[in-house]
C-alpha positions in Angstrom: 5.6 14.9 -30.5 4.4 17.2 -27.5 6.6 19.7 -26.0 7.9 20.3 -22.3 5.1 23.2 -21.9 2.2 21.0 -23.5 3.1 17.9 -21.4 3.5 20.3 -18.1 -0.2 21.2 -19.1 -1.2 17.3 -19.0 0.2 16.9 -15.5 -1.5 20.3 -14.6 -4.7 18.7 -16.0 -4.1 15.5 -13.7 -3.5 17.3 -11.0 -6.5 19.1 -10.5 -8.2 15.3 -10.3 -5.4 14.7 -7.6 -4.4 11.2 -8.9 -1.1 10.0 -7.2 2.1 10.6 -8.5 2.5 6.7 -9.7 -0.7 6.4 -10.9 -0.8 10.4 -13.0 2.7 9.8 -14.5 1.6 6.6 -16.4 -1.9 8.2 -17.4 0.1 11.3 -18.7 1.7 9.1 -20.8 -1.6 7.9 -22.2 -2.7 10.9 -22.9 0.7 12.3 -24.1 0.3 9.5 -26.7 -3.3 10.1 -27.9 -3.2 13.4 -28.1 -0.3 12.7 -30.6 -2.3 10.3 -32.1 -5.2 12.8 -32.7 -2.7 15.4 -34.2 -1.1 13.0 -36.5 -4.8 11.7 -37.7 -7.1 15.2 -38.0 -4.3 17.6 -37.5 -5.7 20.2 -35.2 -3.2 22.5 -33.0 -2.2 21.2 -29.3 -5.3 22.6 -27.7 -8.2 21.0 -29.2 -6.6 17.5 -29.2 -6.0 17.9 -25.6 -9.6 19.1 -25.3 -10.6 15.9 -27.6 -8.6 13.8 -25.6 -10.4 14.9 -22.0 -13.3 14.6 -23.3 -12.4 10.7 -24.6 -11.5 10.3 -21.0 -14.2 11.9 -19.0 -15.7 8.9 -17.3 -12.3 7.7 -16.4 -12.2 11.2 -14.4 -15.9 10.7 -12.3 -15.7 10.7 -8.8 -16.5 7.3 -6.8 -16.0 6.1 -3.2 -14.2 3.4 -2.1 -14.5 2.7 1.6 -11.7 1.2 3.1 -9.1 2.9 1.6 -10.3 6.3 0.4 -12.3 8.4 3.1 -12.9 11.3 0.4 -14.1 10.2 -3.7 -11.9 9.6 -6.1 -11.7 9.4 -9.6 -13.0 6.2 -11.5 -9.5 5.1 -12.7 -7.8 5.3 -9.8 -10.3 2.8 -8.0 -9.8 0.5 -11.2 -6.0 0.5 -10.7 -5.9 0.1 -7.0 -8.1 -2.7 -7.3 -6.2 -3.9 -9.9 -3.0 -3.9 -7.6 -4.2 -4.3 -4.5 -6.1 -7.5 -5.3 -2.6 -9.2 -6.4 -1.1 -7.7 -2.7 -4.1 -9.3 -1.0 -3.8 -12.5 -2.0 -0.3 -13.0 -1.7 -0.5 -11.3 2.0 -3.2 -14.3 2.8 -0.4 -16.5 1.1 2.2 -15.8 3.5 0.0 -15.2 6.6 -1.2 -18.8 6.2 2.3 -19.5 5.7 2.8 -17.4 8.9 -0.1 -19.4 10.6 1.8 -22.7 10.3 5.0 -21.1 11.8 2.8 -20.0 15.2 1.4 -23.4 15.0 4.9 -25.3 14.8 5.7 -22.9 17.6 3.6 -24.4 19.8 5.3 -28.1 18.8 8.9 -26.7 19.5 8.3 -25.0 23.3 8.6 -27.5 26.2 6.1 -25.5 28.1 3.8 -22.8 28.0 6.9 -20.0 29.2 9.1 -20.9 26.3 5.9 -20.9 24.1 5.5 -17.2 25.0 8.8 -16.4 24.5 8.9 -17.9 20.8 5.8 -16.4 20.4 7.2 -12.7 21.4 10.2 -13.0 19.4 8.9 -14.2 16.6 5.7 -11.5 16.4 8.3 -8.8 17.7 9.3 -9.3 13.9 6.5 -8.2 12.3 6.5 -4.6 14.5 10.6 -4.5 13.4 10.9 -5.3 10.0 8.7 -2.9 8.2 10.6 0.1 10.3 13.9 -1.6 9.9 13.4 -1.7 6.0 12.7 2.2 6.2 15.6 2.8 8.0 17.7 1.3 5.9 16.4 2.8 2.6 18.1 6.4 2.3 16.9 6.4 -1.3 13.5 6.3 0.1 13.6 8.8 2.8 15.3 11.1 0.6 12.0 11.5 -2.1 9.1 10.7 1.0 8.4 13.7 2.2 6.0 16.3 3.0 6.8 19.2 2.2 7.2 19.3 -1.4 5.7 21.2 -4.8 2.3 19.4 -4.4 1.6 18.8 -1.0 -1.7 18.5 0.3 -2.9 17.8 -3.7 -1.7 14.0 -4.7 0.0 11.6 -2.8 3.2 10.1 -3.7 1.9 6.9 -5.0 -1.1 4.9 -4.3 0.6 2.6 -1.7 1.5 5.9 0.7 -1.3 6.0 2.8 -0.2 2.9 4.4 1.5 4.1 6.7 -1.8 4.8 9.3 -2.3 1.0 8.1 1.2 -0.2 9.6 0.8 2.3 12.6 -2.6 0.6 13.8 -0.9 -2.9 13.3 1.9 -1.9 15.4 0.9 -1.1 17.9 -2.3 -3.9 18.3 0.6 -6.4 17.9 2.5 -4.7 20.5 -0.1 -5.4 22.8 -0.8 -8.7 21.8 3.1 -9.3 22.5 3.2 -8.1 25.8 0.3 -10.6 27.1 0.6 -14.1 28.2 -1.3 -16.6 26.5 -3.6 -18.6 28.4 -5.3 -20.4 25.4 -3.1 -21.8 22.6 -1.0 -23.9 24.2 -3.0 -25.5 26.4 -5.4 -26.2 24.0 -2.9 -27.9 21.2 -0.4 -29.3 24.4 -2.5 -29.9 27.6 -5.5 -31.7 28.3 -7.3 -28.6 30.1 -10.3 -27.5 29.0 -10.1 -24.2 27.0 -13.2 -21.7 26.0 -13.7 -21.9 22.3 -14.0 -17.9 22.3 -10.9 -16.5 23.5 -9.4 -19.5 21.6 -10.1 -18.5 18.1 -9.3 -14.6 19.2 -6.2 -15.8 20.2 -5.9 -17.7 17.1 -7.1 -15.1 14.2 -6.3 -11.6 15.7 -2.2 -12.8 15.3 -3.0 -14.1 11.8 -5.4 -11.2 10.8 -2.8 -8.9 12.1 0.3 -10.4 10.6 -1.6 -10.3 6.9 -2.0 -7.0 7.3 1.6 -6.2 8.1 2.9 -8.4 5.5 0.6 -6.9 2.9 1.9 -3.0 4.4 5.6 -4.8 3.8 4.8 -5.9 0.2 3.1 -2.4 -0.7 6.5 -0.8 0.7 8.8 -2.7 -1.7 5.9 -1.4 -4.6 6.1 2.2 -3.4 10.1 2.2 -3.6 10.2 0.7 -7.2 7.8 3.1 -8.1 9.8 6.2 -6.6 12.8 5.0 -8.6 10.8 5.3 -11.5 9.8 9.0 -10.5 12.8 10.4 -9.3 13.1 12.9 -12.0 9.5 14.6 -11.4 9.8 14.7 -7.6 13.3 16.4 -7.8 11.3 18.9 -10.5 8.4 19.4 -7.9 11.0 19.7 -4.9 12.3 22.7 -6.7 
């Protein structure tokens, strides 16, 4: 069994490969647990199974890009996990955006004309700007451990799922846009028999849909990043100290 000290040395260690919180608390626990293992089977003092053990896990500590999500390298595992997790967001963010998809679709069925279409379609879009904002508003537990300016800022992120806030931000304020215009293409296409350019048709179509996915998937990666911070509230009121 480590100690306080030799475990504070592990999350030093982990640090210095700036691996967020989420993802360096449950890797410290790995490594907790072999160096233990490594003491228990060849007996050597704290140090040189913690050297063993770094060693053992060198590769998992090699830089790599991943565009997309990471301007600046990162270490092997953490690509391996956010794949890992992000894969399982993605696909059921395509899930409920086709789900979505329909709705815009039925929306079209439900308006007498095209003014009450772009009402419906306001309302209903004006959703996906509110509900990720409402959701933080109304988590206190959240806004109480998100923040700045604590121990290690500017060295690891909360969790993996923080940086998706620029993500949400972009959405925004493209679907804010998208809102505040009148559409000229949709229901005329679906409702009327006027001719309608295949073009802005299918932008007016997918930008919505590709836009809502993203939101949804920035929704789903919120409800990850609070059960994650309830897991870590006792090391991030340590590194507030």
């Amino acid at each position: 069994m480590i100690s306080e000290e030799q475990e504070q040395q592990i999350i030093d260690y982990l640090i210095l490969h700036r691996l967020p919180v989420d993802i360096l608390l449950e890797v410290k626990d790995h490594m907790a647990e072999q160096v233990s293992d490594i003491q228990r089977q060849e007996n050597p003092d704290f140090d040189k199974a913690f050297l063993k053990t770094q060693k053992l896990w060198a590769d998992e500590f090699k830089m790599t890009g991943y565009p997309g999500f990471y301007r600046e390298e990162i270490p092997v595992i953490v690509k391996k996990i956010i794949k890992e997790k992000y894969n399982g967001i993605i696909k059921k963010s395509l899930c409920f955006g086709i789900l979505s998809f329909a709705v815009n679709l039925m929306l079209i069925y439900l308006s007498a004309d095209q003014e009450v279409y772009n009402d419906l379609f306001r309302l209903y879009n004006s959703l996906f700007v509110l509900s990720p904002f409402l959701f933080w508003v109304f988590s206190p537990e959240m806004r109480k451990y998100v923040r700045w300016d604590f121990k290690y800022q500017g060295k690891l992120f909360y969790t993996l799922y923080q940086r998706n806030l620029g993500l949400y931000i972009i959405c925004a304020n493209v679907m804010f846009q998208i809102i505040l215009r009148k559409d000229r293409y949709v229901f005329k296409f679906f409702r009327t028999e006027d001719s309608v350019a295949l073009l802005p048709l299918m932008i007016s179509l997918l930008v919505p849909f590709i836009l809502q996915v993203m939101i949804i998937f920035v929704l789903i990666n919120f409800f990850k990043h609070k059960k994650s911070l309830y897991k870590m509230r006792d090391f991030l009121s340590k590194a507030s100290e």
